[in-house]
Every structure is written in structure tokens, then in C-alpha cells.
C-alpha positions in Angstrom: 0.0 0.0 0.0 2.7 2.4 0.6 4.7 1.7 -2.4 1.3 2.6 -4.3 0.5 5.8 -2.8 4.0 6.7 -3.7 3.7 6.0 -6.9 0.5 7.8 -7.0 1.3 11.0 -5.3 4.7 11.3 -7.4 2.3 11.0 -10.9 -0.2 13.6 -9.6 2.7 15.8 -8.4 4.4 15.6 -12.1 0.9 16.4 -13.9 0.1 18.9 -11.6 3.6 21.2 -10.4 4.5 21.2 -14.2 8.2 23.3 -14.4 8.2 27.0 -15.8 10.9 29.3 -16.2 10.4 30.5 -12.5 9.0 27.0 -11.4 12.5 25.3 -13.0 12.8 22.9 -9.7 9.7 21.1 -10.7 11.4 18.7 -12.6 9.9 15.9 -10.8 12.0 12.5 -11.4 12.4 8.9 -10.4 14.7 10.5 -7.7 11.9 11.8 -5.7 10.3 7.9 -4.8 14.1 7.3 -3.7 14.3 9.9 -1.4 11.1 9.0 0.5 12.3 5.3 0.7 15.7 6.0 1.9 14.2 8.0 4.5 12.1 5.4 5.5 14.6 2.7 5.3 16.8 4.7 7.7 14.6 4.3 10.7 15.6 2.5 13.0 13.3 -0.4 13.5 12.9 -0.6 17.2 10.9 2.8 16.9 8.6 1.2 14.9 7.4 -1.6 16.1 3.7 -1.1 15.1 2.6 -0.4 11.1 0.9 2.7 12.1 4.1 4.3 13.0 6.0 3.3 9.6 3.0 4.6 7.7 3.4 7.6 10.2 7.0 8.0 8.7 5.9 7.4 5.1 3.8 10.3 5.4 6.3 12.5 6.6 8.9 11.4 4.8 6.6 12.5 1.3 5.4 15.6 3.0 8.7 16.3 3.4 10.4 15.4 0.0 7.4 16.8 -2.3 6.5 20.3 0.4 10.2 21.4 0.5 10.1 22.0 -3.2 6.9 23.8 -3.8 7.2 27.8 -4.0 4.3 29.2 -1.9 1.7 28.2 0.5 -1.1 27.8 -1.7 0.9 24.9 -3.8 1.3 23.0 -0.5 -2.1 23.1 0.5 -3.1 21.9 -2.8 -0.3 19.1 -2.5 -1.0 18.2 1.3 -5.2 18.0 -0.2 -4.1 15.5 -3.1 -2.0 13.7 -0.7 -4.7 13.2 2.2 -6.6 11.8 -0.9 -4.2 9.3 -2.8 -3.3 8.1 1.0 -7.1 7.9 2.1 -8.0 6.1 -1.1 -5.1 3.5 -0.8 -5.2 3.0 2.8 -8.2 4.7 4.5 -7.7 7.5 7.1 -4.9 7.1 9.7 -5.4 8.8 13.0 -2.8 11.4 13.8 
């Protein structure tokens, strides 16, 4: 489930934060999935015991990869919308 939303937040990311002239670091690439996995494969594994935590660190982990790129508020509020619904749809809602 994980390695779906993923791949499903990175596609609507690339149709969505296309790259402009001023917009030139939204060249969204394979690099972006490898990022979040790393940092999710650098846990440490006795912190997360439970899946609710690793699916805890998934989420931040993208949050943090995809929001650190986007230029203004607005464009993460639209990404942290699409992501609440590609993670919602793949795994229902996870309680905070």
C-alpha cells in the first residue's frame, strides 16, 4: 500500500507542479520515490514496532520530499489535499 501511494502522489505531483521558467525545480524525477524510501529505510526499527508508525514515517517522509520544493503556501495546500486523498484512497484515514 505504501509503495502505491507513492507512486501515485509522485504521478499527480508531475501532472500537476509542471516546471516553468520561474518553477524550474519542478522537474519531478524517479529521484523523488528514492528519497522518500531512503528515509524510510533509515529508521531505526525498534521505533517502529507497530505499522501505524511506519506509515506515520511514510507520510512525513513525502510531505517532506514533495512540500520542500513547492514555491508558496497555496501549492502546499493543494499538495498536502491531493495527498490526504491518494493516502485515504489507498489505505483509509490514519489517525494522527
Amino acid at each position: 500500500k505504501i509503495v502505491d501511494s507513492a507512486i501515485s502522489i509522485h504521478e499527480a505531483v508531475s501532472t500537476r507542479f509542471l516546471p516553468s521558467a520561474v518553477k524550474f525545480m519542478y522537474n519531478w524525477n524517479m529521484r523523488e520515490l528514492t528519497n522518500i524510501f531512503q528515509g524510510c529505510c533509515h529508521a531505526r526499527p525498534d521505533y517502529y514496532i507497530k505499522p501505524l508508525n511506519l506509515v506515520r514515517l511514510f507520510v512525513h517522509e513525502t510531505q517532506r520530499v514533495f512540500s520542500d520544493r513547492l514555491v508558496s503556501e497555496e501549492e502546499v495546500k493543494m499538495f498536502d489535499g491531493m495527498f490526504r486523498d491518494v493516502v485515504t484512497k489507498s489505505m483509509g484515514s490514519i489517525p494522527v
